[in-house]
DRENPA-3360 file (N, C-alpha, C; in nm, 2 decimals, always signed):
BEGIN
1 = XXXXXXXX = +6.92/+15.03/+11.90/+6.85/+14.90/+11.94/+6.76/+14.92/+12.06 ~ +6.67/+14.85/+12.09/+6.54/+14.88/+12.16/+6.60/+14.83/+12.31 ~ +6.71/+14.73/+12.27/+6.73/+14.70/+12.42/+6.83/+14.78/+12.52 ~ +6.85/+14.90/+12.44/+6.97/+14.96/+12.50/+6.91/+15.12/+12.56 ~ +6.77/+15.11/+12.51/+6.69/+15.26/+12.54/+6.55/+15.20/+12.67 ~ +6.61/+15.35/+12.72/+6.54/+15.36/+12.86/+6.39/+15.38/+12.84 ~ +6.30/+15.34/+12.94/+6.13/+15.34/+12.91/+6.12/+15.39/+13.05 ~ +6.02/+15.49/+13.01/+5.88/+15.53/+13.16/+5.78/+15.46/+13.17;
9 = XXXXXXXX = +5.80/+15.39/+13.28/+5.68/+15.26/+13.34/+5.61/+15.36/+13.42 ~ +5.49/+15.36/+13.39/+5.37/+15.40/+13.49/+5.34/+15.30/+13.61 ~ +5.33/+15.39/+13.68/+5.30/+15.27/+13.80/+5.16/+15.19/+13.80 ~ +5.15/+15.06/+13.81/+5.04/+14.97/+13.83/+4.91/+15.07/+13.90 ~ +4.80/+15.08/+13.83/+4.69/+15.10/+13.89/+4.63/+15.05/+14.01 ~ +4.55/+15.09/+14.10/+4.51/+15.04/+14.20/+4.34/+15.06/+14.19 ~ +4.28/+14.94/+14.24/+4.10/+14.95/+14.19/+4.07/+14.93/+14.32 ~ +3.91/+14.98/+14.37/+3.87/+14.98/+14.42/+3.78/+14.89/+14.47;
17 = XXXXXXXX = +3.73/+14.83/+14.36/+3.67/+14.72/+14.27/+3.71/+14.61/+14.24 ~ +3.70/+14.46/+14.22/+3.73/+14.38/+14.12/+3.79/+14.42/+14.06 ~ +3.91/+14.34/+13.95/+3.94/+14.32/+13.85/+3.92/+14.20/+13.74 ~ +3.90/+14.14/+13.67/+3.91/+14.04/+13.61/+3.95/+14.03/+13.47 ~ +4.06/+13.98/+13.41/+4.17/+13.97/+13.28/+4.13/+13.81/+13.26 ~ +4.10/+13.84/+13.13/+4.10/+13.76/+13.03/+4.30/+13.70/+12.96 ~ +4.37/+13.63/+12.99/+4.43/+13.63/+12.91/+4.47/+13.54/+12.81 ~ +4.48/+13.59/+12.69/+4.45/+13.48/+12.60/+4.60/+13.46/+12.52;
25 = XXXXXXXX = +4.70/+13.36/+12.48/+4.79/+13.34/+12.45/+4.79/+13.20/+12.39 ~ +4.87/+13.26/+12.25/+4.93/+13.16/+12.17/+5.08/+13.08/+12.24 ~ +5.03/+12.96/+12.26/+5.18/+12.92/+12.29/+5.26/+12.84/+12.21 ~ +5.27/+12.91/+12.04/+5.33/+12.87/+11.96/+5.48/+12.80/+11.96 ~ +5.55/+12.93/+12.04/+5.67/+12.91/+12.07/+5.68/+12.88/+12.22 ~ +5.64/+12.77/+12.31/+5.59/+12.76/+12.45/+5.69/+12.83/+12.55 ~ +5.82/+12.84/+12.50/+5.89/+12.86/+12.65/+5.84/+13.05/+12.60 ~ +5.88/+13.11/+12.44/+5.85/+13.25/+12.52/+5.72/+13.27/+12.57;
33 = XXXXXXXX = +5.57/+13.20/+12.51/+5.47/+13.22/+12.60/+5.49/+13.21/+12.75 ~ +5.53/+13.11/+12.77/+5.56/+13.08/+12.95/+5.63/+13.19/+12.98 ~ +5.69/+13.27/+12.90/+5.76/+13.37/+13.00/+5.66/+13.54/+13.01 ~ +5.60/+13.53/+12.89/+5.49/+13.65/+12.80/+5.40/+13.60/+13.00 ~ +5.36/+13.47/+13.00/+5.23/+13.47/+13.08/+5.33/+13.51/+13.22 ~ +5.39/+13.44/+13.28/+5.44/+13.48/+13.39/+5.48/+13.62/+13.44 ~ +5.53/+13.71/+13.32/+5.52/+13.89/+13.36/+5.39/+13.89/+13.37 ~ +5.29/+13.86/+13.26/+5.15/+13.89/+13.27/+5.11/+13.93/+13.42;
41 = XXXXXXXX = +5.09/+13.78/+13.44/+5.03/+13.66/+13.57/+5.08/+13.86/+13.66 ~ +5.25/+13.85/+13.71/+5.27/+13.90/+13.77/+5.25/+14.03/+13.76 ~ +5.16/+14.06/+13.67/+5.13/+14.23/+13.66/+4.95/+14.22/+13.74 ~ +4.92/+14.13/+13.69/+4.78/+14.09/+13.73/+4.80/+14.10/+13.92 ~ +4.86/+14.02/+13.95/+4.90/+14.01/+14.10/+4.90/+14.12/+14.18 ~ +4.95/+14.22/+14.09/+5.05/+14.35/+14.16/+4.94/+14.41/+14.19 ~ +4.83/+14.40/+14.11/+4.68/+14.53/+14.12/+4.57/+14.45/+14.13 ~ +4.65/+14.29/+14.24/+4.51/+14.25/+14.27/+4.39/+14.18/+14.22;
49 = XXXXXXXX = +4.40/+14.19/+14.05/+4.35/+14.17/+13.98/+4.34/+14.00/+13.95 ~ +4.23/+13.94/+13.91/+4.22/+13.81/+13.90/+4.20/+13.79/+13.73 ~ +4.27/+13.63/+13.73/+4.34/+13.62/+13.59/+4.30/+13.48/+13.54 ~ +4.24/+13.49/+13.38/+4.21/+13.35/+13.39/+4.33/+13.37/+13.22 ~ +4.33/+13.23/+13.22/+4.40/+13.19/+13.10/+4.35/+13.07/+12.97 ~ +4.34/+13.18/+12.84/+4.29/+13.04/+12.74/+4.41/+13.05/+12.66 ~ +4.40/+12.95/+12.60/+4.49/+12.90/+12.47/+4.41/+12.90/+12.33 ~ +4.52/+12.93/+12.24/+4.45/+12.91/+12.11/+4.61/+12.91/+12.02;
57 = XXXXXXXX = +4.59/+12.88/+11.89/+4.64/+12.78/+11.83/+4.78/+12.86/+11.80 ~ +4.73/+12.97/+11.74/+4.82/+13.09/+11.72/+4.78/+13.22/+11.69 ~ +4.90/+13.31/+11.67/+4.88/+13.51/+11.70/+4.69/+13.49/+11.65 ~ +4.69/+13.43/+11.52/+4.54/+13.49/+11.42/+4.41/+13.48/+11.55 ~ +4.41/+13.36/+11.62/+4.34/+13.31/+11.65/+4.33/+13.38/+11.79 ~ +4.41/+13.46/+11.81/+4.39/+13.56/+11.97/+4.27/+13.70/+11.96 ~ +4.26/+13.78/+11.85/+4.14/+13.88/+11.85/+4.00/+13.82/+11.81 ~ +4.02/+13.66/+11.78/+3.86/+13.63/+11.73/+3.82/+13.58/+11.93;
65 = XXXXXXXX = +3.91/+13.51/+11.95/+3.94/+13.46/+12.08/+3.86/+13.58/+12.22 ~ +3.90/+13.69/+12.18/+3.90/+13.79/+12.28/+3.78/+13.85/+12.19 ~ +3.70/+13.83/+12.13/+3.61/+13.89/+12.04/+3.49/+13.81/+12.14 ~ +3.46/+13.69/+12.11/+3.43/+13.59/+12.17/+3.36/+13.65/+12.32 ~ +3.48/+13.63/+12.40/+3.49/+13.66/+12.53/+3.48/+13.77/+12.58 ~ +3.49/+13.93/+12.50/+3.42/+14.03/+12.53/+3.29/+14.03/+12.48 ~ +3.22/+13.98/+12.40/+3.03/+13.99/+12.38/+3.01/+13.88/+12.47 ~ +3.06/+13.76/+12.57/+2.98/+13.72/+12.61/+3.01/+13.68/+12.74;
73 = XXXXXXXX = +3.11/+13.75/+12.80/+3.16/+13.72/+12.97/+3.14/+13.88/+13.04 ~ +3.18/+13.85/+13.14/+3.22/+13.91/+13.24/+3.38/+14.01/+13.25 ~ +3.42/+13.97/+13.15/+3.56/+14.05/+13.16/+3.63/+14.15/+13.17 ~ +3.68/+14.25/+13.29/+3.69/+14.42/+13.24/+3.80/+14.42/+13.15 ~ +3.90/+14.29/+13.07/+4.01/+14.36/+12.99/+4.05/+14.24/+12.95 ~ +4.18/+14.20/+12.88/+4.25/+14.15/+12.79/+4.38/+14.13/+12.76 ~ +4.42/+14.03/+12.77/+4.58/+14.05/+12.76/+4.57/+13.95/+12.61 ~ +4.63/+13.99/+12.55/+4.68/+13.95/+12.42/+4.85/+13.87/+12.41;
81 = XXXXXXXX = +4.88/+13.72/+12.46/+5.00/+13.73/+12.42/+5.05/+13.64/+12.33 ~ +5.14/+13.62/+12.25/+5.23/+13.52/+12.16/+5.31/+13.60/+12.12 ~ +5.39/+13.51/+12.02/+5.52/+13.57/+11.95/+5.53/+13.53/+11.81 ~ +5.54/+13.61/+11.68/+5.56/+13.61/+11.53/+5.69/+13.62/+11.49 ~ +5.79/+13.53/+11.48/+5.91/+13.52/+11.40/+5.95/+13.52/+11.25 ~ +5.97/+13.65/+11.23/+5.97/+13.62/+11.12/+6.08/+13.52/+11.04 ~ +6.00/+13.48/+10.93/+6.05/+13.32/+10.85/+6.08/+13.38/+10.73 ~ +6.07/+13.28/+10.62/+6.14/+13.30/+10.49/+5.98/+13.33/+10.40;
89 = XXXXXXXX = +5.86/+13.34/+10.44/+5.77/+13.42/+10.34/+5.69/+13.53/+10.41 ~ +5.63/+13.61/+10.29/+5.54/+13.68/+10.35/+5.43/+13.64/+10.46 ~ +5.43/+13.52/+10.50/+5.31/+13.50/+10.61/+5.35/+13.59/+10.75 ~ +5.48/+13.58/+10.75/+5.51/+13.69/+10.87/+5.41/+13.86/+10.87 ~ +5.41/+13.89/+10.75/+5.33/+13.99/+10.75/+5.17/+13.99/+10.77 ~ +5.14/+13.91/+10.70/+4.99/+13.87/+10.73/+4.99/+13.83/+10.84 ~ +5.02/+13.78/+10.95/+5.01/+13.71/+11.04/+5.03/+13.82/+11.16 ~ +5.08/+13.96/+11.15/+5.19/+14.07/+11.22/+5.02/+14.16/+11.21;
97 = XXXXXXXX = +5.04/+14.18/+11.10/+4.91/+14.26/+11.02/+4.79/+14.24/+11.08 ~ +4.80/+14.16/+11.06/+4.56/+14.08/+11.11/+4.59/+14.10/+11.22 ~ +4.66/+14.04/+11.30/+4.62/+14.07/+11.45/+4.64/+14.15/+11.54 ~ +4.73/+14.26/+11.49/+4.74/+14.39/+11.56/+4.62/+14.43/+11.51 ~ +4.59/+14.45/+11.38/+4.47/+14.52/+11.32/+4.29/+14.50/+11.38 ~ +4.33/+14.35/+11.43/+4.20/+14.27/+11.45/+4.20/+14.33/+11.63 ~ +4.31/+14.36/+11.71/+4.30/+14.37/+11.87/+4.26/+14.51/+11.85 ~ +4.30/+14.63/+11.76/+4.28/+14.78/+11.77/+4.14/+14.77/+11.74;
105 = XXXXXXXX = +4.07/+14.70/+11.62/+3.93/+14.70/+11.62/+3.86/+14.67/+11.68 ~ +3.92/+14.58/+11.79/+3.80/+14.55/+11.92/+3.82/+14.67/+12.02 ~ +3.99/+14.73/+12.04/+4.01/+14.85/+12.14/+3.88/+14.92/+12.11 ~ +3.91/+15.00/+12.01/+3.82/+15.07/+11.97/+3.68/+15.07/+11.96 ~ +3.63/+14.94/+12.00/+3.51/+14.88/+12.00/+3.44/+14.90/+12.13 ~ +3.60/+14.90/+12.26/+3.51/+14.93/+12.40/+3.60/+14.84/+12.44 ~ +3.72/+14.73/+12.43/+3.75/+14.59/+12.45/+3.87/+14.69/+12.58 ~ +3.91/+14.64/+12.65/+3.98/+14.68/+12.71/+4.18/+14.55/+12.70;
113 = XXXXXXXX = +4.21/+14.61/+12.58/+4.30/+14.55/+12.55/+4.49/+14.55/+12.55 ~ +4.53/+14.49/+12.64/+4.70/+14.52/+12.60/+4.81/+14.41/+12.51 ~ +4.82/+14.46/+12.40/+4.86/+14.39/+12.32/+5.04/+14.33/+12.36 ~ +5.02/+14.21/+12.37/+5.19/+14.15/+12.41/+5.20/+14.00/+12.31 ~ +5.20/+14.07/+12.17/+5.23/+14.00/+12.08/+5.32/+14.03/+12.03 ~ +5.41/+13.95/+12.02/+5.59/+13.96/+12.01/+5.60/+13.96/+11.85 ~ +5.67/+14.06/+11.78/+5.72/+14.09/+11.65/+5.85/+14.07/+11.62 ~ +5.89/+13.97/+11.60/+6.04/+14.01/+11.60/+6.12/+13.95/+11.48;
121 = XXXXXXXX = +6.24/+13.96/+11.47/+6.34/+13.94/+11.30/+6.36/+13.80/+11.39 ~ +6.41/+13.75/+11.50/+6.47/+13.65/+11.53/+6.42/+13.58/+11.68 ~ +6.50/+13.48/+11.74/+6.42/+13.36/+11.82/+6.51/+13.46/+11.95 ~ +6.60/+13.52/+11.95/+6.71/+13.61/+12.05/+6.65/+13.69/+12.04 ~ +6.58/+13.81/+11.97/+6.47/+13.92/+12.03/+6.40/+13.89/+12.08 ~ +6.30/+13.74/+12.06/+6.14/+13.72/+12.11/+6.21/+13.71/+12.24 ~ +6.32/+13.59/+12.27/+6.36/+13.59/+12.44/+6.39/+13.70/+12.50 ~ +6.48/+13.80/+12.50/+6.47/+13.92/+12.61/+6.36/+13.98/+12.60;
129 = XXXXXXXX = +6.28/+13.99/+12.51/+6.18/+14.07/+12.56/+6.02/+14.00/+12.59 ~ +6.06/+13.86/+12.57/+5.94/+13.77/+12.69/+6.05/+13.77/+12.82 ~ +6.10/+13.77/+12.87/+6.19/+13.74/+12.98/+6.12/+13.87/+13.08 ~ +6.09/+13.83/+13.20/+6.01/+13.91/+13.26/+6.13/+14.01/+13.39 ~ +6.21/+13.92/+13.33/+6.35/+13.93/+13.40/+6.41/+14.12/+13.36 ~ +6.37/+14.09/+13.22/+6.45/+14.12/+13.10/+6.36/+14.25/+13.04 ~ +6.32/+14.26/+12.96/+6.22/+14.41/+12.87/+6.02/+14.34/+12.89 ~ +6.02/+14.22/+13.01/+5.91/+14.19/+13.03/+5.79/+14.26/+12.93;
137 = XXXXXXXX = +5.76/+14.21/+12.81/+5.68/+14.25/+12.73/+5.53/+14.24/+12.79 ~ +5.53/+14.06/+12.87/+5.36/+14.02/+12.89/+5.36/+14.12/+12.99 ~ +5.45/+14.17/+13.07/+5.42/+14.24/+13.23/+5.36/+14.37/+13.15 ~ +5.38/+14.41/+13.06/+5.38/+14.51/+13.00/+5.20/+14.58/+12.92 ~ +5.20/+14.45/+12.85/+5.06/+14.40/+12.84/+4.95/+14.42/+12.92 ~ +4.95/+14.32/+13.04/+4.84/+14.31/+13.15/+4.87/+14.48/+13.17 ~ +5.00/+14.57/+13.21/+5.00/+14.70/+13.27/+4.87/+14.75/+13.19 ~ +4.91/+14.76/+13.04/+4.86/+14.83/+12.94/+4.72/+14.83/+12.93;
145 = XXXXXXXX = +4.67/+14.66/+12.98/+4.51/+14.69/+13.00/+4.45/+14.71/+13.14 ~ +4.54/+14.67/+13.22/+4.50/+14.78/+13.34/+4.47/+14.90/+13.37 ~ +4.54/+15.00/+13.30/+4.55/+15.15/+13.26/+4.42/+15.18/+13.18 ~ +4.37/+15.05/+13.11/+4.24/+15.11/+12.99/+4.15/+15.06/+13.12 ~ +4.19/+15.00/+13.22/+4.01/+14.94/+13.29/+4.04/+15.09/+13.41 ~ +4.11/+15.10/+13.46/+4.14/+15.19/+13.49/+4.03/+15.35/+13.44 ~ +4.10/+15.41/+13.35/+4.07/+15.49/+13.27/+3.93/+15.47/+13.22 ~ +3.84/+15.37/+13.19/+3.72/+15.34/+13.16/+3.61/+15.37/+13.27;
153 = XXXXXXXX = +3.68/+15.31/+13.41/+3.63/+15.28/+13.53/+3.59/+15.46/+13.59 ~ +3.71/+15.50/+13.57/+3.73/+15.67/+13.61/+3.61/+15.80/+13.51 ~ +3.61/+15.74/+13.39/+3.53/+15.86/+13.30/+3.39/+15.75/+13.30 ~ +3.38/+15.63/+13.29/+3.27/+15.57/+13.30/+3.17/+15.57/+13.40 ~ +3.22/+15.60/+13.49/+3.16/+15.68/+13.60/+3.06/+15.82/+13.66 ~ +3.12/+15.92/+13.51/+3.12/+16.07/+13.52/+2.98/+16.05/+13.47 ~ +2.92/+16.18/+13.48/+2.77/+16.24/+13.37/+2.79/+16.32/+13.38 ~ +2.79/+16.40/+13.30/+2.81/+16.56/+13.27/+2.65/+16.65/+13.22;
161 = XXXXXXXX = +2.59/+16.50/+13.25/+2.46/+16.56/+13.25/+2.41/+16.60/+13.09 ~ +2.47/+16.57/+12.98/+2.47/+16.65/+12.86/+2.42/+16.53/+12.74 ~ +2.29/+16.57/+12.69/+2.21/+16.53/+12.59/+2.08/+16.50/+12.63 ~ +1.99/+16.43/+12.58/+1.84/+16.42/+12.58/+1.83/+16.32/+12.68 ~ +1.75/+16.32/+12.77/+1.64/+16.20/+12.85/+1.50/+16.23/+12.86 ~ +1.42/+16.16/+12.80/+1.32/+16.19/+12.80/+1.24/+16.12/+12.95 ~ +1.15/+16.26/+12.93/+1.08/+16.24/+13.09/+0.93/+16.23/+13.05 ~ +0.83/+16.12/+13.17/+0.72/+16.09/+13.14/+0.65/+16.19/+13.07;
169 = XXXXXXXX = +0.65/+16.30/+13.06/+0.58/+16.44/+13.03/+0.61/+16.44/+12.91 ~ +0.73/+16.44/+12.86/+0.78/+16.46/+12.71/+0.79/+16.36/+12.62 ~ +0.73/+16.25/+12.66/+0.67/+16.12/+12.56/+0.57/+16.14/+12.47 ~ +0.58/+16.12/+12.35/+0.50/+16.16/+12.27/+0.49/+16.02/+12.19 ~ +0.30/+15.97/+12.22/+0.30/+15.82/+12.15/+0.28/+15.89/+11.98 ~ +0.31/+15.77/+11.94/+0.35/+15.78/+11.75/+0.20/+15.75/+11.70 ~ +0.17/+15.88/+11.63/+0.07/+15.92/+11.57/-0.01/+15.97/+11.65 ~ +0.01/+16.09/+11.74/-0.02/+16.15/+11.85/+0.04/+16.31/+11.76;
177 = XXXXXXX = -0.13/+16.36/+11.71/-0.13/+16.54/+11.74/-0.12/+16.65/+11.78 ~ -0.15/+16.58/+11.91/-0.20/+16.70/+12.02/-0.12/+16.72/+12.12 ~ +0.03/+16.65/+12.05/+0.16/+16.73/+12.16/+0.16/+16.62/+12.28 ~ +0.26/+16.67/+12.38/+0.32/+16.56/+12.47/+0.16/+16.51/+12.60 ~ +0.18/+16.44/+12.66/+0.08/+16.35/+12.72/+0.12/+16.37/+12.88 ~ +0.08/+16.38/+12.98/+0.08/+16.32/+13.09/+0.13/+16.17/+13.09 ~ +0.18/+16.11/+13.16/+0.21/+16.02/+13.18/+0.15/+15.96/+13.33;
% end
């Protein structure tokens, strides 16, 4: 059982810079969201970082949500939170499915994302581990996209100097013979 094994927590990043978290949360089931946000909140705090919070209806409606809000803000990252209980039909699956699948395709995209969307068989798992007290899932979350703004900030930074820039000398206008131009 998950609640009885030991985890390596990385320590909270530290920026030199701004932070700013997006966090977007279904509060389907409100008390575990209230508890998903308040680890969040308090992971945001720890590194400084400033936090805003939207709502949306439920889990589906959190990667269009943060889709949204990475093409058109200011945001270095993402917190992802709600909780899926599973019920008596397959919508648990669909519902489990799309939105892990829909947050990795924005990761991958450049999104700086920590997913603290609760999976669980029953209403007694989602609580210890929204309980910030407890296996703090949201605290876990905000860590997890702190670590990607983090890590973005650190190699986003670097040039290694490697591939093409063209320089006024090596401009060549289109339908031009006679080789590169002065500029």
């Amino acid at each position: 059982m998950a609640g009885q094994e030991t985890h390596h927590v990385l320590e909270t990043p530290t920026f030199d810079k701004p932070v700013k978290l997006l966090i977007v949360v279904s509060p389907y089931y409100k008390d575990i969201a209230d508890n998903l946000l308040a680890g969040a909140r308090a992971e945001c705090d720890k590194a400084d970082a400033t936090c805003e919070v939207v709502e949306v209806p439920g889990a589906l409606e959190i990667p269009p949500a943060i889709r949204i809000a990475h093409r058109q803000s200011n945001f270095d990252g993402f917190v992802a939170l709600g909780c899926i209980i599973r019920g008596e039909t397959t919508h648990y699956d669909t519902v489990c499915n799309d939105s892990s699948h829909g947050l990795m395709l924005l990761g991958l995209d450049g999104a700086n994302i920590g997913n603290g969307i609760l999976t669980v068989e029953n209403r007694t798992q989602a609580v210890v581990r929204a309980d910030p007290k407890d296996q703090n899932k949201g605290g876990g979350a905000a860590a997890a996209a702190l670590h990607l703004i983090a890590l973005q900030r650190k190699y986003g930074a670097q040039s290694k100097g490697i591939g093409f820039k063209p320089t006024p000398e090596t401009i060549l206008i289109a339908g031009d013979t006679e080789g590169p131009k002065t500029a």
